[in-house]
Steps between C-alpha positions, in 0.01 A plus 500: 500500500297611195170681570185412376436692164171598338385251266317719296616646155866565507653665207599172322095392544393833351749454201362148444147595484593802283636239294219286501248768423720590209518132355118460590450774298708376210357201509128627414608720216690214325204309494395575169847359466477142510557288781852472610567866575196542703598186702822592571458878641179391694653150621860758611261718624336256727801370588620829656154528713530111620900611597368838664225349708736207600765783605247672705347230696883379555550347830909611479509888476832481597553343111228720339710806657863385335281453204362830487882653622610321162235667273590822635863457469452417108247767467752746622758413290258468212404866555841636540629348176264728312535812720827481429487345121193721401602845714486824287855617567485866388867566601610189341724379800516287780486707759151614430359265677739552809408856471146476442473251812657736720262791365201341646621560820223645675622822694338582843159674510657844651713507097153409354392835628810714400601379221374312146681205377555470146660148352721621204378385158826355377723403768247420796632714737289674765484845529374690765327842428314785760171483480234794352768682323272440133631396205890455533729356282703212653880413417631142624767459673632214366446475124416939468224389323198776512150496540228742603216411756276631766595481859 
């Protein structure tokens, strides 16, 4: 069975009023205008509040939550399109991105205190380095490109 959720702000409430803010806002500096365009954002911007308060005080979370699931879902996708539209690809290739996912690996703390990780500047690979040995000059191992830095 479902569980009860919070019917507070979810993120699909916080968007709206966001939104509503926005077009509130809108609204007042297009009053020197005329009429219609200061109608319209504050009448949409009411709109959102009347839909936000009626999703809070809801009386069917289990809807409000598959709501909510649905906004996330499209916000996700929204903001992986322009990761992956609007990325600077310094290598130029589609494997960055594979590469630079797996370099944010985060290695265990006892590495933290050996060694320095370096992300390579133009294929994304990660490069471990022994700490306090000053200013060294680092090769990679997968491109050989090379770059000096303190470890």
């Amino acid at each position: 069975m479902f569980q009860q959720q919070n019917r507070g702000l979810d993120e699909l409430n916080r968007t709206m009023l966001i939104a509503a803010l926005v077009l509130s806002i809108l609204g007042m500096f297009l009053s020197s205008v005329g009429g219609w365009p200061r109608i319209l954002f504050t009448g949409l911007g009411a709109i959102l509040l009347i839909l936000m308060v009626f999703r809070m005080m809801s009386r069917n979370p289990a809807k409000r939550y598959q709501e909510n699931l649905k906004y996330l879902t499209a916000e996700t996708a929204v903001k992986n399109w322009f990761q992956r539209t609007f990325r600077s690809n310094t290598a130029g290739s589609k494997t960055y991105a594979k590469r630079a996912k797996s370099a944010r690996k985060k290695p265990t703390w006892s590495e933290m205190r050996q060694y320095k990780y370096f992300i390579c500047p133009q294929c994304a690979q990660r490069l471990r380095v022994p700490r306090g040995k000053g200013r060294i000059r680092v090769t990679c191992t997968n491109c050989g490109n090379v770059f000096e830095t303190r470890s």
